[in-house]
N, C-alpha and C positions, 0 to 999 in steps of 0.2 A: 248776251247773258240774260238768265229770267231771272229777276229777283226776288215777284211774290207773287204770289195768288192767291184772288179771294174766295172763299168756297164755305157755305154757311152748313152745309154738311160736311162734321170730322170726318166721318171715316171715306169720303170722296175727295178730301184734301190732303188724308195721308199715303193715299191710294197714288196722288198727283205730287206729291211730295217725293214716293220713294221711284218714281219715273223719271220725273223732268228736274227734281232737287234742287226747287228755288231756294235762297236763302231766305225767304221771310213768306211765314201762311198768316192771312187774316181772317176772320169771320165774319169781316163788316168791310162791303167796298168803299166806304168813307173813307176806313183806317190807310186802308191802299192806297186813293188818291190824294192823302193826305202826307203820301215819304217821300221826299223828296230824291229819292234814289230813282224812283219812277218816273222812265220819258215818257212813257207810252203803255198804251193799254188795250186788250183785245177784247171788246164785248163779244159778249157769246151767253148770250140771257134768252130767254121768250121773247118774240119778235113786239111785243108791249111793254119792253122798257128798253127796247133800244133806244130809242129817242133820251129818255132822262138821266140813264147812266151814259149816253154820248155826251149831252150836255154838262155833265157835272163832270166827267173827263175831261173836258175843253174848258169849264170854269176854274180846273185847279191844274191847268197849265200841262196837260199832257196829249201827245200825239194820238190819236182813235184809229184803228182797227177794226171795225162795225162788221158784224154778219148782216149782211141782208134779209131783210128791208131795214136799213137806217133809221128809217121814219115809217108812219104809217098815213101819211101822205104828202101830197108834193108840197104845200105852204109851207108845213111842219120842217121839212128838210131843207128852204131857207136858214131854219135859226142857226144849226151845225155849223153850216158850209160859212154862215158872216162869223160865229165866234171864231171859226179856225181862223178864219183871214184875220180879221182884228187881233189876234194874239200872233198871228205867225205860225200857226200848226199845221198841219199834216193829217186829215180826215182822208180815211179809203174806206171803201166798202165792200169786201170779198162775199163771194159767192163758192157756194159747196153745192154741187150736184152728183146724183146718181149715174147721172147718163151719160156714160162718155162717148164723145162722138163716134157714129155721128147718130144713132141710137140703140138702146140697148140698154139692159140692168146688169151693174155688176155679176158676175159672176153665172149670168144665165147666156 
């Protein structure tokens, strides 16, 4: 079940609202990592703050969903992978590509 999503533009959150019809829209991803209703969470930001909202997902006790790249380098992507272990989490990192194998563009 989705419960919430965070979306600092309204009219992108009502757009996601009348699709996937979480029960609960935030404007601030604090407020989100902050409900206890939430296991987990799908980062899906600019590939510069995957790292910070991974880690503040993993600081307030929820499983991470990370689009790649996690990190934007490989030290960096120690800190993730020790906060999951030490709490007991569930860090993935999915990939989205154009090119399905074994090459070629959608639709061309």
């Amino acid at each position: 079940m989705l419960h919430a999503c965070a979306e600092t533009n309204r009219k992108r959150a009502l757009e996601f609202k009348k699709t996937f019809s979480p029960k609960k829209l935030y404007s601030d991803y604090a407020e989100l990592l902050g409900d206890p209703r939430v296991d987990a969470v799908v980062i899906c930001l600019p590939n510069f703050l995957h790292f910070p909202a991974t880690r503040a997902a993993l600081e307030a006790g929820k499983h991470v969903l990370c689009e790649k790249p996690p990190t934007l380098n490989g030290p960096e992507m120690m800190v993730p992978q020790e906060e999951a272990e030490k709490r007991g989490l569930v860090i993935f990192s999915a990939a989205n590509s154009d090119l399905p194998p074994p090459c070629g563009r959608r639709g061309s």
